[in-house]
C-alpha positions in Angstrom: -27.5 -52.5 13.0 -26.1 -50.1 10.7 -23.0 -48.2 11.2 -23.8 -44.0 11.4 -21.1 -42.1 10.2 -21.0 -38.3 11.2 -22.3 -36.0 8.2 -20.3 -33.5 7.1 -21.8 -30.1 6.0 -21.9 -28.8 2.6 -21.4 -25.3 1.5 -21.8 -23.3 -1.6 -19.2 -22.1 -4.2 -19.9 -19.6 -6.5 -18.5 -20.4 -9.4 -19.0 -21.1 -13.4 -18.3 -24.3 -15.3 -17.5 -24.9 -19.0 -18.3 -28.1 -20.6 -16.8 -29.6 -24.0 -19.9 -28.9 -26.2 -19.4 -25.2 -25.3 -22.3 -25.1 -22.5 -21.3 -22.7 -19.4 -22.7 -22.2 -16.6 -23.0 -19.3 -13.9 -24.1 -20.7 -9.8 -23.2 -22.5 -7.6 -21.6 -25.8 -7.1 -21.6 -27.8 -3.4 -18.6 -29.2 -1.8 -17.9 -30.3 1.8 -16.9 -28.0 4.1 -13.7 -29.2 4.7 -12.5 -30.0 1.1 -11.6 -28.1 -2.0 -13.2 -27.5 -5.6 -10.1 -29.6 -7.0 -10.8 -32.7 -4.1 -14.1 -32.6 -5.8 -13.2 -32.8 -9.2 -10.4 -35.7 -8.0 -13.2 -37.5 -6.3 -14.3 -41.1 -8.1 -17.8 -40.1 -8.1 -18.3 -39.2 -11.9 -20.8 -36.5 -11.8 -21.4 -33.5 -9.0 -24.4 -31.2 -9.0 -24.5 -27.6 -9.9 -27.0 -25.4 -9.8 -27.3 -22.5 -12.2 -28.8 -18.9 -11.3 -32.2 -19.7 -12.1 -32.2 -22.7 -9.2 -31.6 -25.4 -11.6 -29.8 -28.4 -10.7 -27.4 -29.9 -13.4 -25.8 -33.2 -12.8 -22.5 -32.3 -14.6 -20.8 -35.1 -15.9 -16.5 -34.6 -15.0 -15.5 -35.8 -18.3 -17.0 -33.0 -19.9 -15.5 -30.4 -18.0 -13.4 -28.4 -19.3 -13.1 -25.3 -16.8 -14.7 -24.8 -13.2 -13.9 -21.8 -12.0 -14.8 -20.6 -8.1 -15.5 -17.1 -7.3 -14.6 -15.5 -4.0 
């Protein structure tokens, strides 16, 4: 039997990211709700998804970030 571990929620953050080849983006990118932007970016998964305004999801790759920045 497997082990179930509780799921935590995830919540959106406006923000817009800057990539190395000069891409940015404006949306929103999804974190837990009990952790912050930077825990995300510190995590060992190497990419995170981000969706842009038109509802696009991007699989951004950490390495070639070069600025994420949240909006309030």
């Amino acid at each position: 039997m497997a082990i179930r571990f509780p799921k935590v929620p995830k919540v959106r953050v406006h923000a817009d990211v800057s990539l190395q080849d000069g891409t940015q983006f404006r949306g929103q990118v999804f974190i837990e709700a009990t952790t912050r932007i930077q825990d995300l970016m510190n995590s060992p998964d190497p990419f995170f998804p981000f969706m842009d305004e038109t509802g696009t999801v991007h699989l951004i790759n950490k390495r070639s970030v070069v600025q994420l920045t949240p909006h309030d």
